[in-house]
C-alpha positions, 0 to 999 in steps of 0.5 A: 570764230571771232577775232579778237585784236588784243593789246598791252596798251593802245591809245583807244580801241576805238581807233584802232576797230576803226582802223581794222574795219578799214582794212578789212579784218573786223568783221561784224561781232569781232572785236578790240580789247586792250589792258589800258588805254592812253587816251580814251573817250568818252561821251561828248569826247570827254577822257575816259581814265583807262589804268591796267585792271580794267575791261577796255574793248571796242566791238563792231555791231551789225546795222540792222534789228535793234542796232541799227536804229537809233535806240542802239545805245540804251538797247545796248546798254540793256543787254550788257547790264542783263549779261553782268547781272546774271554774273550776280552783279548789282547793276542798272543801266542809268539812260541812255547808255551808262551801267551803274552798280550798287555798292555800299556808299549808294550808286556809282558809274561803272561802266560806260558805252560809245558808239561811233558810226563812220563807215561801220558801227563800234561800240566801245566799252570802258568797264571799271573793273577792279578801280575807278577814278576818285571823284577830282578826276570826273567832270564837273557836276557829274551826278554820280560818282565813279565805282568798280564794279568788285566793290560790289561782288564777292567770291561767288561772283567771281566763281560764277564768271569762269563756270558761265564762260564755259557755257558761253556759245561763242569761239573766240581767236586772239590775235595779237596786236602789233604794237604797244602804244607809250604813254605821253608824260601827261598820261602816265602822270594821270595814270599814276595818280588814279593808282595811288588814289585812295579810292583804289582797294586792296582786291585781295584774293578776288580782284588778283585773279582779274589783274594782268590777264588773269582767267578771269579777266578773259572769262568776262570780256567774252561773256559780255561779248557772246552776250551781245551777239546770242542776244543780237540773234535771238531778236533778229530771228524770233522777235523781228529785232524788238524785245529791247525795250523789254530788256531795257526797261527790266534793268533801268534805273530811277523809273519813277523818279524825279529827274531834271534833264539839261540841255534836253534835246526834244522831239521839237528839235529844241534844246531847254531843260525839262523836269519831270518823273522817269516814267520809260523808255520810247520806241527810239530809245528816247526817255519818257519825263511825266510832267505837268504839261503832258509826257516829254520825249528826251532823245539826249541831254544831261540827266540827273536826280532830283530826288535825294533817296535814289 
């Protein structure tokens, strides 16, 4: 059975997977889940905005076959943005590890991923569920603004969530966390403008059965994480850990689209900004920019689109 370390509220579950591993009581594929977090991070360690409602959760990865190479983030990416679109989720993963999703108003950011090596590799993972920051809140020059992702389901998707859980392969054992961390002034100040923000929906019958733990809620965090370790061992045993870029390449966004990356870290070591069309993914999760002077490799960098119909 997998353990799963559930909180109220922590201050990242980040820390507090790393802490568990430390001690010796997160194995590979156990994982950390909280209802809010206090100070979660993101890429670059900017905040990641983390009220009630939405999916927080930290999970340790094996470090080997796909994971342990440095294409882990966008391969990871590929199988949460497979397992949400089976769910009947309208998203794509925007390189190299953040999931986008489709709703009325164009694409938005619904969920972001982390991966940190210390003495074991976490993933953390921050969903926006049924709420997301309005845009004064994101950082400056963000590309996309921030979306959940029930503004784009429905009634079926979320019927689909509990009959999928049921068919997921994997046992779960919870276990409660030991504590409830308080917010600091600022924190529960940041939290109560995100809640009042008008980007903040009436869920009505759907978004209720996500809020305060409801089945839903669960039904999700468990076929995203059973998604991750089917998909681990199904690659490991019949495919030698390849198949990623596969997966990856099914659901990436902008593929031929004309894209401006800043701050582009190059296979020369060099940092400069590259402009050129999105032509894939390399054999280490590296982006592929066509350009006038031959096919860029892009191991990291700040992307956005230059096209104004994506």
């Amino acid at each position: 059975m997998l353990p799963v370390y559930h909180y109220q509220t922590v201050t990242t579950v980040l820390d507090i997977a790393h802490e568990l591993c430390r001690e010796g009581r997160l194995p590979v594929f156990g994982s950390v889940l909280a209802h809010a977090q206090t100070s979660g991070r993101g890429q670059m360690r900017r905040a990641w905005l983390s009220p009630p409602g939405n999916i927080y959760f930290a999970v340790r990865l094996p470090e080997t076959g796909p994971f342990g190479k440095l294409a882990a983030a966008p391969a990871l990416g590929a199988v949460l943005a497979d397992s949400l679109v089976s769910l009947g989720f309208p998203v794509a993963l925007k390189w190299p590890n953040d999931i986008i999703v489709k709703t009325r108003t164009g694409w938005g950011k619904a969920a972001g991923i982390l991966l940190e090596q210390r003495k074991h590799l976490i993933a953390g993972i921050g969903i926006n569920l049924i709420q997301a920051p309005p845009q004064k809140m994101l950082r400056e020059n963000a590309m996309l603004p921030a979306a959940a992702l029930l503004d784009a389901a429905d009634g079926r998707t979320a019927a689909g969530i509990l009959s999928r859980a049921e068919q997921a392969r994997c046992c779960f054992h919870y276990v409660t966390g030991e504590m409830e961390t308080p917010c600091s002034d600022d924190e529960t100040s940041a939290m109560q403008n995100l809640s009042e923000s008008d980007n903040i929906r009436d869920t009505g019958m759907i978004g209720s059965s996500f809020l305060h733990g409801g089945k839903n809620w669960f039904s999700l965090f468990e076929y995203l994480v059973c998604g991750i370790k089917v998909w681990y061992e199904n690659s490991v045993n019949h495919r030698n850990g390849t198949g990623w870029r596969e997966l990856a390449s099914k659901h990436m966004a902008f593929i031929g689209k004309l894209a401006i990356v800043e701050d582009a870290l190059l296979s020369e070591g060099e940092n400069e900004t590259v402009q050129g069309v999105i032509s894939g993914l390399g054999e280490n999760g590296e982006l592929l920019l066509d350009t006038p002077f031959g096919v860029k490799y892009i191991f990291g960098g700040s992307l956005r689109i230059a096209d104004s119909d994506y």
